[in-house]
C-alpha positions as CSV (number, residue, x, y, z in Angstrom):
1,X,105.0,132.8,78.8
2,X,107.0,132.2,75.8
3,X,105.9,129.9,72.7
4,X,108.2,128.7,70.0
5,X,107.9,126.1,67.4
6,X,109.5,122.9,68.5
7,X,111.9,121.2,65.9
8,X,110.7,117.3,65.4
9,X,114.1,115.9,65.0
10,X,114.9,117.4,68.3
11,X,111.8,115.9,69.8
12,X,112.6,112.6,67.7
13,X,116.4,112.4,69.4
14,X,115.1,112.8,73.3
15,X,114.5,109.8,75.3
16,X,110.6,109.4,76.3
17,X,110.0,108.0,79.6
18,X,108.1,104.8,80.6
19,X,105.0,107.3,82.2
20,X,104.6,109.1,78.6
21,X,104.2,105.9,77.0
22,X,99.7,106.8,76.1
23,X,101.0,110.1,74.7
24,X,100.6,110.6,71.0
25,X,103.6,112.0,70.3
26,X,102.4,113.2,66.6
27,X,100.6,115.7,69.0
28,X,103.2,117.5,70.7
29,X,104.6,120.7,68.2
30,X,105.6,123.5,70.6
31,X,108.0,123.7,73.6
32,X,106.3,126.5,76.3
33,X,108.8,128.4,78.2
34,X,108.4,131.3,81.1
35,X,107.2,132.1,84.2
36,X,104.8,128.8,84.3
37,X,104.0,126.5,86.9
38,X,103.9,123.0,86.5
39,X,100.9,120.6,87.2
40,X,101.3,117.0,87.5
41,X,101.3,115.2,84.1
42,X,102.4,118.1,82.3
43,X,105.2,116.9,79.6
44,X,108.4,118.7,80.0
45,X,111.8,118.5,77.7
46,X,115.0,118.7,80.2
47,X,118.6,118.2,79.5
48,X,120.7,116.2,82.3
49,X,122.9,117.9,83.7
50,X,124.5,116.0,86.5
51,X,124.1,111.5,86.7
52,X,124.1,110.2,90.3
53,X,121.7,107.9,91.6
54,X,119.2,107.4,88.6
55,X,122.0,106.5,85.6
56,X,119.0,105.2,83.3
57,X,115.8,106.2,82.5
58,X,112.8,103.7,81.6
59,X,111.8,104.2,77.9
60,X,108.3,104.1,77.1
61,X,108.9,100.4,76.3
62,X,110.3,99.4,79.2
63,X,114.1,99.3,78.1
64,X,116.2,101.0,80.8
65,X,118.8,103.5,78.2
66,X,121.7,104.7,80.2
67,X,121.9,108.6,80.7
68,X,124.6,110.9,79.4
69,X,125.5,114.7,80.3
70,X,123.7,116.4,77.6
71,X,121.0,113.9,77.0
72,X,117.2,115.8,76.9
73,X,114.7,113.8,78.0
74,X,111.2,113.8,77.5
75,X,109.4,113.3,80.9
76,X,106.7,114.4,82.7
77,X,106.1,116.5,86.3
78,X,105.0,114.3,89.4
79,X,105.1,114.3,92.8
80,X,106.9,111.1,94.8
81,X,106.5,108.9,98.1
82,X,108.6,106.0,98.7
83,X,110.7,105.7,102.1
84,X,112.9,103.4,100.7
85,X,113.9,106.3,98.3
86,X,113.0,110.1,97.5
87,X,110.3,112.2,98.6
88,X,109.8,114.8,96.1
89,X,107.3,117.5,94.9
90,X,106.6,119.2,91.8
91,X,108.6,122.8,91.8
92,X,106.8,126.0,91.7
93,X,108.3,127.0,88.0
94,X,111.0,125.5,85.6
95,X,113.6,126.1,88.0
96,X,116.2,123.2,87.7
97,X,115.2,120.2,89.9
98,X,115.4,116.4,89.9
99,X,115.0,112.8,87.9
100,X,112.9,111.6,91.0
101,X,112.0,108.2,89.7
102,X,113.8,106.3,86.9
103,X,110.1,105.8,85.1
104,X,110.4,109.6,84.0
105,X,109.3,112.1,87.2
106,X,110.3,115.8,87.0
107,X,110.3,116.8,90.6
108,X,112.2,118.8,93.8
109,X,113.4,115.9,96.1
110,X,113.1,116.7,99.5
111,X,114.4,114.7,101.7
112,X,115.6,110.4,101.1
113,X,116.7,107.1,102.1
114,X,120.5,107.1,104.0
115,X,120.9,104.5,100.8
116,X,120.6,107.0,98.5
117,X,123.0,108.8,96.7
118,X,121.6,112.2,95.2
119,X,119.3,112.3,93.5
120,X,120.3,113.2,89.3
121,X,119.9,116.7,88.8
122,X,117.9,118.0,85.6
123,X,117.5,121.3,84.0
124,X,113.7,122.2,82.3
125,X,114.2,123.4,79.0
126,X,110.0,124.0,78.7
127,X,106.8,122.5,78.9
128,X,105.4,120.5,75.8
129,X,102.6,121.8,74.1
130,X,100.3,121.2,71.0
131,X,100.4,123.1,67.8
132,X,98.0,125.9,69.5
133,X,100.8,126.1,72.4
134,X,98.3,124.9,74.5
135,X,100.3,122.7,77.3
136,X,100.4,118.7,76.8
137,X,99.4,117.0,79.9
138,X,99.1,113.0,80.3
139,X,95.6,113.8,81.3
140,X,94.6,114.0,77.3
141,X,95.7,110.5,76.8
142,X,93.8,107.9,79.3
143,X,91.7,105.1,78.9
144,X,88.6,105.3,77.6
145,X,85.9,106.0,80.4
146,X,83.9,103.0,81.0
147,X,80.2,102.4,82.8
148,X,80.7,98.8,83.2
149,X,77.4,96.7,83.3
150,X,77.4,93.3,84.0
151,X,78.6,90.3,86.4
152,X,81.9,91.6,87.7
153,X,84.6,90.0,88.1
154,X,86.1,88.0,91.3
155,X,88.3,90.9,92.6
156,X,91.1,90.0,95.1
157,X,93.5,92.9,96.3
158,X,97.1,92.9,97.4
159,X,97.9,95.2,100.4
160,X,101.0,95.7,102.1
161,X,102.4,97.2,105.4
162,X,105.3,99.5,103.5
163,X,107.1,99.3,100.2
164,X,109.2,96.5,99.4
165,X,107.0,94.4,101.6
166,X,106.4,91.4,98.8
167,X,103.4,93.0,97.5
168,X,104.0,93.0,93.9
169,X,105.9,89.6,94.1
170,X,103.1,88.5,96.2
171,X,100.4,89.7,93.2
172,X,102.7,88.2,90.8
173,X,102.6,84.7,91.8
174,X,98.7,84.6,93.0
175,X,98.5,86.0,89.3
176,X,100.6,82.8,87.4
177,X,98.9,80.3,90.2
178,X,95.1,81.3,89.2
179,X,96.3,81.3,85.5
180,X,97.3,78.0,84.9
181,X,94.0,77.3,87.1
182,X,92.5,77.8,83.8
183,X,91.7,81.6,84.7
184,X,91.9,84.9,82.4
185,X,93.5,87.3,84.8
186,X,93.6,91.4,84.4
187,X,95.9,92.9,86.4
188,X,96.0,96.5,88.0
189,X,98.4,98.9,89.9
190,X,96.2,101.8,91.6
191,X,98.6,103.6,93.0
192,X,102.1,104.3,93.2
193,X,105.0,105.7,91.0
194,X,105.1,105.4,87.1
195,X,107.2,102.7,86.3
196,X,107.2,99.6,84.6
197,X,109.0,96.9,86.3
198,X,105.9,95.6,88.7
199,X,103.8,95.4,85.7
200,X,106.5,93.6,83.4
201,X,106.1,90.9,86.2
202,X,102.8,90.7,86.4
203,X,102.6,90.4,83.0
204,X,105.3,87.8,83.0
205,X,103.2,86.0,85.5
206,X,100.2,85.2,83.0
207,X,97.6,88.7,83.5
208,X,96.2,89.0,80.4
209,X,95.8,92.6,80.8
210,X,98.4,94.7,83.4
211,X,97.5,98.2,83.7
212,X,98.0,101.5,86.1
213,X,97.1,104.7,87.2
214,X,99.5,105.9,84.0
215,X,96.4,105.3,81.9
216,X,93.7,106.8,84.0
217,X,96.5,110.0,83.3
218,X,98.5,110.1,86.5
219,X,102.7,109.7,86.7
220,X,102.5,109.0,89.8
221,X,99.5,109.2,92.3
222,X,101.0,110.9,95.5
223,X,98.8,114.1,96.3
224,X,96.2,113.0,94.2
225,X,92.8,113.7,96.2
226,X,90.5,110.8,97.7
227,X,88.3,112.0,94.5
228,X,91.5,111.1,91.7
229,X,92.1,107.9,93.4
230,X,88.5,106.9,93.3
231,X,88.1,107.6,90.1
232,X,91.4,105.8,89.1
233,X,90.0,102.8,90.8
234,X,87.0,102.9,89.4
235,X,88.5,103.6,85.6
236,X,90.9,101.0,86.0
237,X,89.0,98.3,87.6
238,X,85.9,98.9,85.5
239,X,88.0,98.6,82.1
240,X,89.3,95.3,82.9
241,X,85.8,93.9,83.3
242,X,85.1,94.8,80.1
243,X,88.1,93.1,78.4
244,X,86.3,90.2,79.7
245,X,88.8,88.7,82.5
246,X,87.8,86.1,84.8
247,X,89.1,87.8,88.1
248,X,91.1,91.3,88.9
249,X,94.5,91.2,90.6
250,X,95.0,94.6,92.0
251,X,97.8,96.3,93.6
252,X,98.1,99.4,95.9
253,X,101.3,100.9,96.5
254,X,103.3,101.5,99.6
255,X,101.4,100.9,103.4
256,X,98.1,101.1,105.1
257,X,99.5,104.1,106.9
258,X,100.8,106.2,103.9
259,X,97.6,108.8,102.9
260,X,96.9,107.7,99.3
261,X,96.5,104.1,100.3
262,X,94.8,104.8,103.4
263,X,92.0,106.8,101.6
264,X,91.2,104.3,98.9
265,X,91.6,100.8,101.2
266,X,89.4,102.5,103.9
267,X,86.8,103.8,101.1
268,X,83.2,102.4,100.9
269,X,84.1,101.8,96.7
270,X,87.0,99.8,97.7
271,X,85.1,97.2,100.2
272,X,82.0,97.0,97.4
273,X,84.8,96.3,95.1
274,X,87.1,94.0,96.5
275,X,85.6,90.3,97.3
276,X,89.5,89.4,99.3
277,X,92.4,90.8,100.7
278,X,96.4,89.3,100.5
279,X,98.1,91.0,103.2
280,X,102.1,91.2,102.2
281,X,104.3,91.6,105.2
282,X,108.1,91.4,106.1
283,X,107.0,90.7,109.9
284,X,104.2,88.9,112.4
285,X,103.7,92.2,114.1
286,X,102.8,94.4,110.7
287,X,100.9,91.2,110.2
288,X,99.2,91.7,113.2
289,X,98.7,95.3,112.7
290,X,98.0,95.5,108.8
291,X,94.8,92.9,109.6
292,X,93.4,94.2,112.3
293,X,93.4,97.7,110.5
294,X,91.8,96.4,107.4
295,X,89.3,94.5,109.5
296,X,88.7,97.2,111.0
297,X,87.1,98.7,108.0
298,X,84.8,95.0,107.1
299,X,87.7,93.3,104.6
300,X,88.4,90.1,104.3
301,X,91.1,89.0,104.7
302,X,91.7,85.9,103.1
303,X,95.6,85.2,103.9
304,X,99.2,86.8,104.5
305,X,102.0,86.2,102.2
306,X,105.5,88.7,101.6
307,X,108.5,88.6,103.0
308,X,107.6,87.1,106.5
309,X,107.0,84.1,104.3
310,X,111.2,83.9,104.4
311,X,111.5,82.7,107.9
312,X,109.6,79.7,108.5
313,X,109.3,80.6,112.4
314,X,108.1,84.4,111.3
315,X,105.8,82.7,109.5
316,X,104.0,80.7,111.7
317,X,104.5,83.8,114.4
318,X,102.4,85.6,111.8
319,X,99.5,82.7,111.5
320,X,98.8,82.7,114.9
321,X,99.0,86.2,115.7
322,X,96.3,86.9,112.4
323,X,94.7,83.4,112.3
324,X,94.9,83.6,109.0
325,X,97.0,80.8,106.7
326,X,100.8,82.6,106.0
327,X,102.0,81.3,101.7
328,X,105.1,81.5,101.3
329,X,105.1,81.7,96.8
330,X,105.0,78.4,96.4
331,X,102.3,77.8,98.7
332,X,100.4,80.9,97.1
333,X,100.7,79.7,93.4
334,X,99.1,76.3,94.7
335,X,96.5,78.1,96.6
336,X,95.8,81.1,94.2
337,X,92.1,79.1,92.8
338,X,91.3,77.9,96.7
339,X,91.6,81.5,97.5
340,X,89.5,83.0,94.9
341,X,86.8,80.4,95.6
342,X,87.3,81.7,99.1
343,X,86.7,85.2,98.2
344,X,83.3,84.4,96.3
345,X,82.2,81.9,99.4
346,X,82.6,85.2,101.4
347,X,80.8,87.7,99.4
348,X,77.9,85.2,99.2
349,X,77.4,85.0,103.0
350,X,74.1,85.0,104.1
351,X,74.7,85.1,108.0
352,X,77.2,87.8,109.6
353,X,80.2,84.5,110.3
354,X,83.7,85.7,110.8
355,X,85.9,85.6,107.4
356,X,88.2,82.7,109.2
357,X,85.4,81.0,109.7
358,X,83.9,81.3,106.4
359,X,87.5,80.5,104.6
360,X,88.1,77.4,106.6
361,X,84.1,76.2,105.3
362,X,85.2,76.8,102.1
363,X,88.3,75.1,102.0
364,X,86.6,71.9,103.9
365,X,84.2,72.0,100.5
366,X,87.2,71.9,98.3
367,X,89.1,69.5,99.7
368,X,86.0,67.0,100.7
């Protein structure tokens, strides 16, 4: 392993990704080189060498700069999972590999979407370290860690059946529909890939506060162990209730059935956590499916709402094959405080009712 003093006007000239955007920059004086291998979060300066499907990076405030041959970048290693793209893992040294998601992930793709072109191809030129060479991970910048006493706050959930379902569309307009309710809404994504475009919208939407696993110190949250994403839950969840919010939107990334997802939504910290459940679909069968699995581990379920919602007649296909009322966004923005007072009516069950039956009480109250 090699250490050599890295010039700031060279750092100052590379374009910093949207998933280094906690890093103190001030901090980062050496550039590590070598027979290393890279963990996730670890800060790495590369030099594009060839553009095709990623032609801009996200900047660490949200501006998307279009990429030239030549141009170093200041990124940082992660793993990847989306279907509708690349799946990709972090290489075993600082072999060339891959911009794997336009948020700033250094990874190996192996294998994508037919859609796809390939993916831009990157060249390492070291690790990023700290005036003691000591390597600079995203890890050392996080939110502060929280033990948060008190009432929490109404927590309602968005869950989907895959990416590109409507989920954070779906959180996005439950969001804006509870805020000019008169609510202060924080805003979370637990999982996923770095990358700020779902929480530009949700902060579009009204959340007061939008913040993701980035901050808990994760670039993206693919591999992570049950343990990571527990705690990620817990640190992001529990730092909105201290900023004083009147309900937590969250959102969880990709479907019930990919492992990250699956491990936190099935968790006993998730169901103590979460008073209701949106379920964002494109179809009446993953309607069908998505609720019976999350029933299956005690949610409630309070509605379905994503791109099913298109088609009227998917729609209704959807409502009778969940029992559960189907918003299309409109619908959802109207019904965004109903369904929050729907989520406390079911934590605050006395007797073991079903969830339809306890939402359809509750919306008798509030419309009597």
């Amino acid at each position: 392993m090699d250490i050599s003093k890295l010039e700031l006007e060279r750092l100052a000239q590379a374009k910093a990704a949207f998933t280094t955007r906690y890093v103190n920059f001030d901090a980062i004086a050496t550039l590590i080189t070598g027979d290393i291998k890279p963990e996730c979060g670890d800060l790495v300066l590369v030099r594009v060498e060839q553009i095709s499907q990623h032609e801009r990076i996200e900047l660490t405030d949200g501006r998307k700069a279009l990429l030239f041959a030549g141009d170093e970048l200041v990124i940082c290693y992660g793993n990847r999972y989306a279907p509708d793209q690349f799946e990709a893992e972090i290489p075993e040294d600082l072999s060339p590999c891959h911009l794997a998601a336009a948020g700033g992930i250094a990874a190996k793709v192996l294998s994508q979407h037919a859609k796809m072109k390939m993916p831009t191809a990157i060249t390492p030129i070291g690790l990023l370290g700290d005036e003691q060479g000591k390597r600079i991970n995203l890890a050392d910048w996080t939110l502060p860690s929280t033990s948060y006493i008190g009432q929490r706050p109404t927590t309602i959930a968005v869950v989907g059946t895959s990416m590109n379902s409507g989920k954070t569309t779906t959180a996005a307009n439950l969001i804006n529909g509870l805020v000019k309710s008169g609510i202060k809404v924080g805003a979370a994504k637990i999982t996923g890939t770095g990358a700020g475009g779902d929480l530009w919208l949700m902060s579009d939407a009204g959340a007061s506060l939008v913040i993701d696993f980035t901050g808990a110190g994760f670039p993206s949250t693919y591999r992570a162990t049950p343990k990571q994403i527990q705690e990620i839950f817990t640190t992001l969840t529990s730092y909105l209730a201290t900023e004083g919010v009147d309900a937590i939107v969250l959102e969880i990334a990709d479907g019930l059935y990919q492992d990250e997802t699956s491990a936190v939504v099935s968790s006993p910290n998730f169901r103590e956590a979460v008073d209701g459940v949106v379920f964002a679909t494109g179809n009446a069968l993953g309607a069908a499916a998505g609720v019976e699995w999350l029933r299956r581990y005690q949610l409630p379920v309070l509605a379905v709402s994503g791109l099913v919602t298109a088609s009227p007649l998917a729609a209704r296909e959807a409502a009778k094959a969940t029992g559960l009322p189907v918003y299309d966004l409109e619908m959802l923005r109207q019904e965004a405080a109903n369904l929050l007072l729907s989520a406390k009516a079911v934590v605050t069950l006395s007797s073991p009712r079903s969830l339809s039956s306890a939402i359809a009480t509750q919306q008798q109250v509030l419309t009597s």
